[in-house]
DRENDO-1510 file (C-alpha; in Angstrom, 1 decimal, always signed):
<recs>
REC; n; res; u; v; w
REC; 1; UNK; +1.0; +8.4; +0.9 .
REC; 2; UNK; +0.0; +12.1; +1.4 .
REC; 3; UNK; -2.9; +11.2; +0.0 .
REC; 4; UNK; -3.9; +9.2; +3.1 .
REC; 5; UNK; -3.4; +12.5; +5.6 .
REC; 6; UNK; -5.6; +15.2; +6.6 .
REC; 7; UNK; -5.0; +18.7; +6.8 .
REC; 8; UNK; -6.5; +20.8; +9.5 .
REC; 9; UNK; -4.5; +23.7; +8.9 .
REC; 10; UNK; -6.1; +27.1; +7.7 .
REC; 11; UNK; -5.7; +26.9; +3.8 .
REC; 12; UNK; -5.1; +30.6; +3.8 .
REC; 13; UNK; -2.5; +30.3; +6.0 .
REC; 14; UNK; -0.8; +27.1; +4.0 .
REC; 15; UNK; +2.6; +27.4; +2.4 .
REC; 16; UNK; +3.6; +23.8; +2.2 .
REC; 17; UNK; +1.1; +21.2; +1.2 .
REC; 18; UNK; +1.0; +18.2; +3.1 .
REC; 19; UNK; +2.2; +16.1; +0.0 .
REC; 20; UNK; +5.3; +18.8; +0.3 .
REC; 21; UNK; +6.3; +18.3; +3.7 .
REC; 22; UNK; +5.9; +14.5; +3.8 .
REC; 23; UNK; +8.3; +14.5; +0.2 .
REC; 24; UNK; +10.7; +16.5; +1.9 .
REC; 25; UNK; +11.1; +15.0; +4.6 .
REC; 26; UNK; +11.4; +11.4; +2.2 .
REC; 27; UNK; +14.1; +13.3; -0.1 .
REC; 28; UNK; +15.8; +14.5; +2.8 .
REC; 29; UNK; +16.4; +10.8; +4.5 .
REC; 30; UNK; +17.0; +9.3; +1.8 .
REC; 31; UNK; +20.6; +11.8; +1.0 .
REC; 32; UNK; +21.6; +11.5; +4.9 .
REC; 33; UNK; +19.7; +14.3; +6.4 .
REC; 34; UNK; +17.1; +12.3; +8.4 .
REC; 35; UNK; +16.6; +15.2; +11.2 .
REC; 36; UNK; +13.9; +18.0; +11.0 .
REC; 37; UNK; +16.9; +20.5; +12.0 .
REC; 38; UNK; +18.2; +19.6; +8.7 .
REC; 39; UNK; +16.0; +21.8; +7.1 .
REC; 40; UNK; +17.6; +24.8; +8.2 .
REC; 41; UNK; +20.8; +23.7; +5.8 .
REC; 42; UNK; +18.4; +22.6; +2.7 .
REC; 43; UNK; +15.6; +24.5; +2.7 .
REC; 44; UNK; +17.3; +26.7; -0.1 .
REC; 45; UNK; +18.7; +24.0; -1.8 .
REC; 46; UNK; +18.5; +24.2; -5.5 .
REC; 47; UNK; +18.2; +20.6; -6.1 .
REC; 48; UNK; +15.9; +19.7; -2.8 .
REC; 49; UNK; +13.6; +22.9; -4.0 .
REC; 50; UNK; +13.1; +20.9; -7.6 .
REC; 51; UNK; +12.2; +17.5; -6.1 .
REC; 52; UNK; +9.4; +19.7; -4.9 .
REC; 53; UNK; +8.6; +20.8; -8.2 .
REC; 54; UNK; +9.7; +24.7; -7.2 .
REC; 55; UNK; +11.8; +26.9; -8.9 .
REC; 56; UNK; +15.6; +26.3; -8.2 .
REC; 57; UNK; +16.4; +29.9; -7.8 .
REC; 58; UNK; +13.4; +32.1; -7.1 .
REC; 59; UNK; +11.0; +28.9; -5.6 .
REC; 60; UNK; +9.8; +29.3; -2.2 .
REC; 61; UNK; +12.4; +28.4; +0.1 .
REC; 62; UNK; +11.5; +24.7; +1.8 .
REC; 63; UNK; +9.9; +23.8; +5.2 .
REC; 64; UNK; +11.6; +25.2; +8.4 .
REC; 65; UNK; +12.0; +22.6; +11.2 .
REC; 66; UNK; +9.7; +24.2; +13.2 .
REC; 67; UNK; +7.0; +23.4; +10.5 .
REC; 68; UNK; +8.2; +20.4; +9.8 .
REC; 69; UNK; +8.2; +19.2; +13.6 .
REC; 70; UNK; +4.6; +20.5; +14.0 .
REC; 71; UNK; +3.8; +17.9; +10.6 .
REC; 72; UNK; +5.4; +14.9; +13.0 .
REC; 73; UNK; +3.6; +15.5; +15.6 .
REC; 74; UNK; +0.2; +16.1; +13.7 .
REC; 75; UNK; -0.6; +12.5; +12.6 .
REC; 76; UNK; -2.8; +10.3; +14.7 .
REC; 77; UNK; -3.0; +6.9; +14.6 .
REC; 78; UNK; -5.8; +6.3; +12.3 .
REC; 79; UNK; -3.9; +8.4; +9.8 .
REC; 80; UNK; -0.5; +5.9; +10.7 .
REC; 81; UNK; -2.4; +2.7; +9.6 .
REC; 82; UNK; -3.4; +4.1; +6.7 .
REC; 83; UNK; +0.0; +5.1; +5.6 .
REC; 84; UNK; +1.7; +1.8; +6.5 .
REC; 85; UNK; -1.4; -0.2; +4.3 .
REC; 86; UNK; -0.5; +2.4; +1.5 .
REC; 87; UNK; +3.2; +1.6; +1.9 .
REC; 88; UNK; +2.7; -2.1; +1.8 .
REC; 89; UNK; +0.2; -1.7; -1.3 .
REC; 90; UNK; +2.6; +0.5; -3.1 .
REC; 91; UNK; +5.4; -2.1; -2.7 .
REC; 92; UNK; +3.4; -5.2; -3.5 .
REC; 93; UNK; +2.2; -3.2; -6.4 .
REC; 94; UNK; +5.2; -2.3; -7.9 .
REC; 95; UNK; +6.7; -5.9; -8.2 .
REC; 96; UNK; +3.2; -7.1; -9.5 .
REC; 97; UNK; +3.4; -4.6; -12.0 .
REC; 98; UNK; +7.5; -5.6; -12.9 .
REC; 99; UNK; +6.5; -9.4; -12.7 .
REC; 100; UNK; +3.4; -9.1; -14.9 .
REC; 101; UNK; +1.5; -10.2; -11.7 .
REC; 102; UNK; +3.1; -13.6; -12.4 .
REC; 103; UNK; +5.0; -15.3; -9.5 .
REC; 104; UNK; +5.5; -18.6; -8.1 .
REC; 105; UNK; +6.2; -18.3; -4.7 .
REC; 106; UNK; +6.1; -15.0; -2.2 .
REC; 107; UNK; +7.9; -15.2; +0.9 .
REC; 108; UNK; +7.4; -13.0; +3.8 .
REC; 109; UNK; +10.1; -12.4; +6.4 .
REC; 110; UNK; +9.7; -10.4; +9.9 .
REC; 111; UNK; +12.0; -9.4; +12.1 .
REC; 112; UNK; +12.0; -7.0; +14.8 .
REC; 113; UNK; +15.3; -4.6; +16.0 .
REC; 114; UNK; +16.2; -2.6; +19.0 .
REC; 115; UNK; +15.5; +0.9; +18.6 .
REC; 116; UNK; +17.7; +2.7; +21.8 .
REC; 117; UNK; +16.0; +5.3; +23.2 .
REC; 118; UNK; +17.9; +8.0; +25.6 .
REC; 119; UNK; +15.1; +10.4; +26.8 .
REC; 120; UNK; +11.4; +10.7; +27.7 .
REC; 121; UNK; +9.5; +9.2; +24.6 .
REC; 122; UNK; +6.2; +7.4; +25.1 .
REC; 123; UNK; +6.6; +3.5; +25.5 .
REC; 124; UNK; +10.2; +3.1; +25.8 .
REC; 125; UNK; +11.2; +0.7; +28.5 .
REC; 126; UNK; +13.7; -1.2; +29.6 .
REC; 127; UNK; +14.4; -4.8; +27.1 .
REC; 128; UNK; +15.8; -7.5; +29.4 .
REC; 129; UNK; +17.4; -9.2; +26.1 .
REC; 130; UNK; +18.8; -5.6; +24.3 .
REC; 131; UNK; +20.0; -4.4; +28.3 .
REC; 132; UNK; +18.7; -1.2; +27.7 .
REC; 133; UNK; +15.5; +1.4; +27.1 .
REC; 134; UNK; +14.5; +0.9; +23.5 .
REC; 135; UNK; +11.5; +0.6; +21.3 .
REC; 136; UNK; +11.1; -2.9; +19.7 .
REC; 137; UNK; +10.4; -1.7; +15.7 .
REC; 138; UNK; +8.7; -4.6; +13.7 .
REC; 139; UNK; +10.4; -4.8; +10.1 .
REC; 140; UNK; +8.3; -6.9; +6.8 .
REC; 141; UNK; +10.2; -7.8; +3.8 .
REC; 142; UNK; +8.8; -9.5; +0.7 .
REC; 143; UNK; +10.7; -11.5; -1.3 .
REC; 144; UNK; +9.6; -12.8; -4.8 .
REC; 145; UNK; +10.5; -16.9; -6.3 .
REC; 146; UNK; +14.2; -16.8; -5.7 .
REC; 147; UNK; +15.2; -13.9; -6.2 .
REC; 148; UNK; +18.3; -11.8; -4.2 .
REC; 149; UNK; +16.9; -9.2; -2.7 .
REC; 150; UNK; +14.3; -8.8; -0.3 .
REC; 151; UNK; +11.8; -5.8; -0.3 .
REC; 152; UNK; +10.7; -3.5; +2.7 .
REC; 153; UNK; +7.1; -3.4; +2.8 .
REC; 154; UNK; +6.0; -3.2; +6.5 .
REC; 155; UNK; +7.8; -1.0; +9.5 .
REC; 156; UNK; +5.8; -0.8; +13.1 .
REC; 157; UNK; +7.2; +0.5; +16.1 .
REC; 158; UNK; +6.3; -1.2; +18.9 .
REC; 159; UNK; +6.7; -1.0; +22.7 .
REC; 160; UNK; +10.3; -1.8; +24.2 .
REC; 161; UNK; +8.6; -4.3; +26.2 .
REC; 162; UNK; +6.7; -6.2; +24.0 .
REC; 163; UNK; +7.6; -10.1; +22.8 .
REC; 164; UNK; +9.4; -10.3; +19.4 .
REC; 165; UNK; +5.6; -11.7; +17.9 .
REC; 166; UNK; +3.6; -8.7; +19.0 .
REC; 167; UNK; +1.4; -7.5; +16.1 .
REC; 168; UNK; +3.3; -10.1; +14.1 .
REC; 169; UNK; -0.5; -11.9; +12.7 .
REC; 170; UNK; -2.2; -9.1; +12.0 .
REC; 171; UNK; +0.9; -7.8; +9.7 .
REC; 172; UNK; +0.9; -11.2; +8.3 .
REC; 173; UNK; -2.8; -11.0; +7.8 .
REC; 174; UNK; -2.9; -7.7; +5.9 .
REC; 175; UNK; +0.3; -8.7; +3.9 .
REC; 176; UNK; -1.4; -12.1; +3.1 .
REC; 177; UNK; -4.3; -10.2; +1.6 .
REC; 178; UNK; -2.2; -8.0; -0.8 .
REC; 179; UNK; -0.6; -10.7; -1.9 .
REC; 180; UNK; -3.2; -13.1; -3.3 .
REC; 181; UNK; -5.0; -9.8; -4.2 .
REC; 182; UNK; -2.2; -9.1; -6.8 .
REC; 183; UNK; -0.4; -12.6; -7.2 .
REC; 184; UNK; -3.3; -15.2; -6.7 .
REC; 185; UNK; -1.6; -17.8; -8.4 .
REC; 186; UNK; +0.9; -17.5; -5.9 .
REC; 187; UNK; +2.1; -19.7; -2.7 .
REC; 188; UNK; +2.5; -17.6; +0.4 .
REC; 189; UNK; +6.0; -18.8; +2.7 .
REC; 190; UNK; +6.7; -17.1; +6.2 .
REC; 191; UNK; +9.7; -17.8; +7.3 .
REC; 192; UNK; +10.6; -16.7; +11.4 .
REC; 193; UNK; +12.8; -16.9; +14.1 .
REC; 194; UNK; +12.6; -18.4; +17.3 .
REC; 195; UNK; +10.5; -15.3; +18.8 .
REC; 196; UNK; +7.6; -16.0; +16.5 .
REC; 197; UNK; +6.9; -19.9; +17.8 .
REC; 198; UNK; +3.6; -19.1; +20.0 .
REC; 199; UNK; +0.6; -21.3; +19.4 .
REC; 200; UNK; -1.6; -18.1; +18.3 .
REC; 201; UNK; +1.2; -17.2; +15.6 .
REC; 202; UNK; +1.8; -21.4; +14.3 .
REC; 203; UNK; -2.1; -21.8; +14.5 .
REC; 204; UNK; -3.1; -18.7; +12.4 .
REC; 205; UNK; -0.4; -20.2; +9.6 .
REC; 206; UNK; -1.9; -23.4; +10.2 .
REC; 207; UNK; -5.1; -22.1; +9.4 .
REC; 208; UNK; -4.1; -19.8; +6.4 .
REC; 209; UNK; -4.6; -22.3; +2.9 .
REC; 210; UNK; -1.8; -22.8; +0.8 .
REC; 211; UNK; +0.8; -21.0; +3.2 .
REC; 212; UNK; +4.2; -22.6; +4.2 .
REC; 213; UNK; +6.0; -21.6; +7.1 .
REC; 214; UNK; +9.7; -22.5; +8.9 .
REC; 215; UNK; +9.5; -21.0; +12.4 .
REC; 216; UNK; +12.4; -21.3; +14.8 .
REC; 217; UNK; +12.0; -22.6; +18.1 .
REC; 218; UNK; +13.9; -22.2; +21.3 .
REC; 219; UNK; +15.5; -25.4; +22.8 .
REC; 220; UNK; +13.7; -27.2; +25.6 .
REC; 221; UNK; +14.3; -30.3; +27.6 .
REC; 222; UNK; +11.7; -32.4; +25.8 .
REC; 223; UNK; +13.5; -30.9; +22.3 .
REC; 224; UNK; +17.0; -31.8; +23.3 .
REC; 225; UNK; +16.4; -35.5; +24.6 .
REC; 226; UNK; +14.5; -35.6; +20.8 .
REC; 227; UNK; +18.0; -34.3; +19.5 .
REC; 228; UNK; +20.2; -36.8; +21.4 .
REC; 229; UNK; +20.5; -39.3; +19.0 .
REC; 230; UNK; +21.5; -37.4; +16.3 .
REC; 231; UNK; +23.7; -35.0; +18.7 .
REC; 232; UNK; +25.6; -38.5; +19.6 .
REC; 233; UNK; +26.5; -38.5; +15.8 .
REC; 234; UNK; +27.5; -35.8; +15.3 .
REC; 235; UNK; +29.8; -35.8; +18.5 .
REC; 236; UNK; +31.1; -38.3; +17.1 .
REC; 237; UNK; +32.0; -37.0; +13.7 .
REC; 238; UNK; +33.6; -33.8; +15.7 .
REC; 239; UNK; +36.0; -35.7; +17.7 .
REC; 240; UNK; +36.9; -37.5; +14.3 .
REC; 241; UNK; +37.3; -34.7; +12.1 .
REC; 242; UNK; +38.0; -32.2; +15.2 .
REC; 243; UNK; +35.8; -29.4; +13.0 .
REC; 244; UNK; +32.4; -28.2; +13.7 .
REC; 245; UNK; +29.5; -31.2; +12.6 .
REC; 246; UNK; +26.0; -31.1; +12.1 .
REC; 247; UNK; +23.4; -33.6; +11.9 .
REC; 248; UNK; +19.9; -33.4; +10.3 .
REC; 249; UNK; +16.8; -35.1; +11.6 .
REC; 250; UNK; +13.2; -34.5; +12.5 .
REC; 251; UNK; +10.8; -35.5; +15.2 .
REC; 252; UNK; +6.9; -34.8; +15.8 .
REC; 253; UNK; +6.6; -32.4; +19.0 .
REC; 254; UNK; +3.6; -30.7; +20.7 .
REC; 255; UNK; +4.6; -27.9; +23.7 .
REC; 256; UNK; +2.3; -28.0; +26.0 .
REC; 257; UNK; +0.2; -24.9; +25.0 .
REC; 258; UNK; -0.4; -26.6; +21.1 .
REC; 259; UNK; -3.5; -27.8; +20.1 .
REC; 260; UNK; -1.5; -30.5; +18.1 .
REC; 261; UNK; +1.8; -31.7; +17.1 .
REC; 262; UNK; +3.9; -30.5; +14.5 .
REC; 263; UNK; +6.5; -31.4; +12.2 .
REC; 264; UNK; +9.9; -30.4; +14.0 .
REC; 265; UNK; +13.7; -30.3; +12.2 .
REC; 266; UNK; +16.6; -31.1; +14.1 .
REC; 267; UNK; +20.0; -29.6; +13.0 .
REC; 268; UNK; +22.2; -31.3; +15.6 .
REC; 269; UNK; +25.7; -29.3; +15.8 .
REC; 270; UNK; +28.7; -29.6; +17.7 .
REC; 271; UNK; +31.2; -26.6; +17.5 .
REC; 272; UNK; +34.7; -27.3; +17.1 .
REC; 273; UNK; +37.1; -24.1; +18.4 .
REC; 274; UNK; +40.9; -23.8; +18.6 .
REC; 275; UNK; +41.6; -24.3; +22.0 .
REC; 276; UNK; +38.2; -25.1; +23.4 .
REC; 277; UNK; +36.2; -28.1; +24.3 .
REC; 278; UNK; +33.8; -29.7; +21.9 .
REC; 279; UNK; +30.2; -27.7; +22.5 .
REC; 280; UNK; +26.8; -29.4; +21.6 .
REC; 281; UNK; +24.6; -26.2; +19.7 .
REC; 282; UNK; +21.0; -28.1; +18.9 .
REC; 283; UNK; +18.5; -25.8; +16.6 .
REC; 284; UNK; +15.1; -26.7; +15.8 .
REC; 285; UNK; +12.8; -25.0; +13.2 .
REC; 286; UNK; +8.9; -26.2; +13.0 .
REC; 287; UNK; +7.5; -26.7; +9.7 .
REC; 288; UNK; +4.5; -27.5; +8.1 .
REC; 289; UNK; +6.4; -28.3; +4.7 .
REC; 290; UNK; +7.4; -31.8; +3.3 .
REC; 291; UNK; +11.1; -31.4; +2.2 .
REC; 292; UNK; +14.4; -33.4; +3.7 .
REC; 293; UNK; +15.1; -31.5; +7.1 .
REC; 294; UNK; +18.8; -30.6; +5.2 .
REC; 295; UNK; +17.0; -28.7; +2.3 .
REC; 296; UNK; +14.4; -26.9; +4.7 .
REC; 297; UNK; +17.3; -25.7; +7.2 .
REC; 298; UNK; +19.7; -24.6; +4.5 .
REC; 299; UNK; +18.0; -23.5; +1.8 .
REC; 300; UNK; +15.0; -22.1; +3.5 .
REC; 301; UNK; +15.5; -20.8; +6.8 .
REC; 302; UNK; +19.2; -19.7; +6.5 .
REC; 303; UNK; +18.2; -17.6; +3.7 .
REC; 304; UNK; +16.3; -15.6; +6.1 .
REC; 305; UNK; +19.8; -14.2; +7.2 .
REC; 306; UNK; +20.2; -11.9; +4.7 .
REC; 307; UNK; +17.2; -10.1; +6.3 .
REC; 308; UNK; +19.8; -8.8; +8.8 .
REC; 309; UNK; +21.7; -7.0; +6.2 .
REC; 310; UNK; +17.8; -4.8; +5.0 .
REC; 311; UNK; +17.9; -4.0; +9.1 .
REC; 312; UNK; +21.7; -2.8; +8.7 .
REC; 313; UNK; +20.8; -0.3; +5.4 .
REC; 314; UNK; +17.8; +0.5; +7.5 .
REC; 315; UNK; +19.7; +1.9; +10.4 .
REC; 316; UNK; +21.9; +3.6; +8.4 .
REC; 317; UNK; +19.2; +5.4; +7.0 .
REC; 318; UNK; +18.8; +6.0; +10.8 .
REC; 319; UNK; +15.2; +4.2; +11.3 .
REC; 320; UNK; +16.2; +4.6; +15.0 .
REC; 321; UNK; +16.2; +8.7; +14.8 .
REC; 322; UNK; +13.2; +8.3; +17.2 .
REC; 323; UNK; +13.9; +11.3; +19.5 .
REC; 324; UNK; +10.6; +12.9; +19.5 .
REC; 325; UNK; +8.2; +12.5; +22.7 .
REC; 326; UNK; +5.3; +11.4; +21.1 .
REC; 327; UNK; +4.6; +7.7; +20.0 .
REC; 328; UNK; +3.3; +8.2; +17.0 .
REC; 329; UNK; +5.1; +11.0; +15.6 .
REC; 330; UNK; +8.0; +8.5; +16.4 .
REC; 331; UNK; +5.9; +5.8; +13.9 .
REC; 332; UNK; +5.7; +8.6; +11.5 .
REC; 333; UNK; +9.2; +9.1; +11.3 .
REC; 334; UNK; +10.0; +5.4; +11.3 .
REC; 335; UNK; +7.4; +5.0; +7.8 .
REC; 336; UNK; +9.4; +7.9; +6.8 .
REC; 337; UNK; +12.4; +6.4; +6.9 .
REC; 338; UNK; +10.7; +3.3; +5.3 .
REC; 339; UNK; +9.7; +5.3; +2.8 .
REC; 340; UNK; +12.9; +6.7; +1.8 .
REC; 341; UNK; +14.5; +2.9; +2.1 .
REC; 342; UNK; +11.9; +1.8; -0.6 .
REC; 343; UNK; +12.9; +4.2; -2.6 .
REC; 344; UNK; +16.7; +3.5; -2.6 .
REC; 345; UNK; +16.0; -0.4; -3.4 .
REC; 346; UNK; +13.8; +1.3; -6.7 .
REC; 347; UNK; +17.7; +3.0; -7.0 .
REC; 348; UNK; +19.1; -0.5; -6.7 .
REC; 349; UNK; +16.6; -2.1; -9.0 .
REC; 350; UNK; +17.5; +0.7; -11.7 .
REC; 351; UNK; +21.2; -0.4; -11.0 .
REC; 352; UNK; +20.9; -3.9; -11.7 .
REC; 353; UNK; +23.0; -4.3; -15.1 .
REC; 354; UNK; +25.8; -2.4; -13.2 .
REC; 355; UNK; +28.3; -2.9; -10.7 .
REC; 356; UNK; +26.6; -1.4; -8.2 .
REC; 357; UNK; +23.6; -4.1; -8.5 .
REC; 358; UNK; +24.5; -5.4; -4.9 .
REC; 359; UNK; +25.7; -2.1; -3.5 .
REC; 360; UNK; +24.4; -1.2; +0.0 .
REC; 361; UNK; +22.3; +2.1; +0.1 .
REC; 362; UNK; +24.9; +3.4; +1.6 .
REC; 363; UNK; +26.8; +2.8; -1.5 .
REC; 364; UNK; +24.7; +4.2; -3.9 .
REC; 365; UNK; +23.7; +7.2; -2.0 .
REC; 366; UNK; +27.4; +8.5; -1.9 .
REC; 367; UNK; +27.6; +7.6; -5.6 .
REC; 368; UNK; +25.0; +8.8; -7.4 .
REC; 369; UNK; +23.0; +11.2; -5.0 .
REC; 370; UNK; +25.8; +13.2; -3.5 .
REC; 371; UNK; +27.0; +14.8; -6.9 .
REC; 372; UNK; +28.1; +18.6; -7.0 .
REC; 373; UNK; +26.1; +20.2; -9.8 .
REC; 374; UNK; +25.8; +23.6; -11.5 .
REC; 375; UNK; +21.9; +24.5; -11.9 .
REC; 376; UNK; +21.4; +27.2; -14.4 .
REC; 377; UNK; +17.8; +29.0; -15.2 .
REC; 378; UNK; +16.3; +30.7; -17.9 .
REC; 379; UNK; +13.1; +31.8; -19.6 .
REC; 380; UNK; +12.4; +28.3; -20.9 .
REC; 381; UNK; +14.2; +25.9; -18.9 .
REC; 382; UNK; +15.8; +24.5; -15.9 .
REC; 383; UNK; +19.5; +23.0; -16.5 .
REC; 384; UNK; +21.2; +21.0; -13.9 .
REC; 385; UNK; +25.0; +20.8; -15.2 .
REC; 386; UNK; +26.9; +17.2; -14.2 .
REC; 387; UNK; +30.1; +16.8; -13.9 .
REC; 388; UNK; +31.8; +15.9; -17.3 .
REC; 389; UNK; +33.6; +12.7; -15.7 .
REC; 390; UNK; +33.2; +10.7; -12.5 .
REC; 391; UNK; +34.2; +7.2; -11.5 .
REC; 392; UNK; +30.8; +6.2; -11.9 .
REC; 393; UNK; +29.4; +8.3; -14.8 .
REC; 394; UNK; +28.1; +4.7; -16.8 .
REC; 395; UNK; +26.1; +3.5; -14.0 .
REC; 396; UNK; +24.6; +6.9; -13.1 .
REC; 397; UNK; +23.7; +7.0; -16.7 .
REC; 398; UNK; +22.3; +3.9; -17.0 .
REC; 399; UNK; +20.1; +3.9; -13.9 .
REC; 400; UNK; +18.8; +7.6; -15.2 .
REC; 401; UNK; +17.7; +6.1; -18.2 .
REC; 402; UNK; +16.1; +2.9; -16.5 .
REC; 403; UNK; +13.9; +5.8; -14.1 .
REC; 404; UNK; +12.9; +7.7; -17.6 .
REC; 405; UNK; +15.8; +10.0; -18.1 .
REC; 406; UNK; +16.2; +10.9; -22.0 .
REC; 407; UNK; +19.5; +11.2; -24.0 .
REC; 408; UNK; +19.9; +14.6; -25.2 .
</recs>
């Protein structure tokens, strides 16, 4: 990613190169330092100094926050899109690499988050649907044939007032290229909530060969009297079994600002509470796939879900530190932080024959990254004394040897 920056600076004047800062800065989120200030408690850190490829003891010490803060606030845009197409390109990459360039099926999930904001930054305004000043970050994960987990490979910060599909087909566009770039034999699937179902986003997937989508859609009146039948059954079925129902169908549908209609599927649901009346809760979800309407609900678009759990590991990795008053120094620090996230899933991914496979990055960081250590230097080399016994000393083994460590 450095790679993709310019330096202006003096070179005489240079102590950290840019591929430094930006790696600090990475290192530094990813253990649970994701503020610039943070720099003043790690910049003579043994361990932090030889992620940087310095010296433990007698290295130059790392960036101050003033630097470091100066670095933020030095990218443009130009420099930002860059970075985000090398982020996407690394990730898609990767898995092409670990999959022999061999899959069946990619699917692409977006989603955007509330990023509160509580001072002066560019573009924060008030969201009507969040209730307060925010910015409206864009998140794209990748997920490959039917695999668990899905992969970060797209972060945008947007606007607080923007709709949830802002941006969202020109991500798909670039994402779309990578993809049959490094999986050609591969069939693209989008899968979106109801903030995605505008006529530009549904006709650019239309128009994209050999891509399936399953879009949620917002209920309307022309939607609900298409539901009622099935909604009667499935009233019925509730006031029989007195538990929550549901009731699949499908109907053809075009909103008035479609150029055609379009495959719609009906889950027709009526909750059941202890203590409260019988409530009808229609969903619909267009589609431009051929499956029963049960199979494409269930076991396509409530998989998407999990997508809310990535968002979760993502704010704990504090995405949302976006205090700075620029825009784009706030994008910086938010492919930063997408950045550091990518590399704790390559953590997970080393972890997967352990009991940590599933473990949040939470999880793992508090396991295996905050370790006490003894680093000892001499003439010839560098040794960094573990601790002899840990509750996790197997898995931390084994995921050292899966990133190249060697038994000695």
């Amino acid at each position: 990613m450095a790679a993709r920056l310019f330096d202006s600076r003096q070179a005489a004047k240079v102590d950290h190169s840019l591929h430094d800062l930006l790696a600090q800065r990475v290192y530094s989120v990813a253990c649970g330092y994701p503020d610039a200030n943070d720099s003043a408690r790690l910049a003579a850190d043994p361990i932090h100094k030889m992620l940087l490829d310095r010296d433990p003891v007698k290295g130059l010490d790392l960036a101050s926050q003033a630097t470091l803060s100066r670095f933020e606030n030095s990218v443009g845009p130009k420099q930002l899109y860059r970075l985000g197409e090398t982020l996407a390109e690394s990730v898609i990459v990767r898995h092409a690499k670990r999959l022999g360039g061999h899959a069946r099926r990619v699917t692409i999930d977006l989603d955007p988050t509330d990023d509160p904001t509580h001072g002066a930054q560019q573009l924060s305004f008030f969201n009507s649907h969040y209730d307060n000043a925010c910015y409206l970050p864009m998140m794209g994960f990748v997920t490959f044939n039917d695999e668990a987990d899905q992969y970060l490979c797209a972060a945008v910060l947007r606007p607080g007032n923007v709709t949830a599909a802002a941006g969202a087909v020109g991500i798909l566009r670039r994402l779309m290229a990578l993809i049959r770039n490094w999986f050609p034999k591969a069939r693209i699937r989008v899968r979106l909530d109801g903030g995605f179902s505008n006529p530009e986003l549904l006709g650019f997937l239309d128009g994209e060969p050999g891509v399936e989508y399953v879009v949620a859609m917002a209920s309307n009146a022309v939607l609900v009297r298409k539901a009622e039948e099935a909604m009667q059954y499935a009233r019925v079925m509730a006031g029989v079994t007195d538990h929550t129902e549901h009731v699949y169908g499908e109907a053809s549908y075009s909103a008035g600002t479609w150029n055609r209609e379009r495959r719609v599927i009906i889950k027709a649901e009526v909750v059941c509470g202890e203590g409260k009346a019988p409530k009808d809760n229609p969903r619909f979800v267009v589609t431009n796939m051929k499956q029963t309407p049960q199979w494409l609900y269930e076991e396509v678009y409530c998989q998407r879900g999990e997508i809310e759990n990535r968002i979760k590991e993502l704010h704990a990795l504090e995405i949302d530190r976006t205090s700075c008053t620029r825009f784009w120094a706030n994008q910086f620090r938010v492919l930063l932080t997408a950045a550091a996230y990518v590399l704790m899933q390559e953590l997970r991914m080393a972890a997967a024959l352990t009991n940590c496979a599933s473990a949040q990055v939470w999880t793992i960081r508090e396991r295996f990254l905050k370790l006490g250590t003894r680093v000892m230097v001499s003439m010839r080399r560098v040794v960094v004394h573990l601790p002899q016994s840990f509750p996790f000393l197997v898995a931390f083994r084994q995921i050292a040897m899966g990133l190249g460590a060697v038994p000695g």
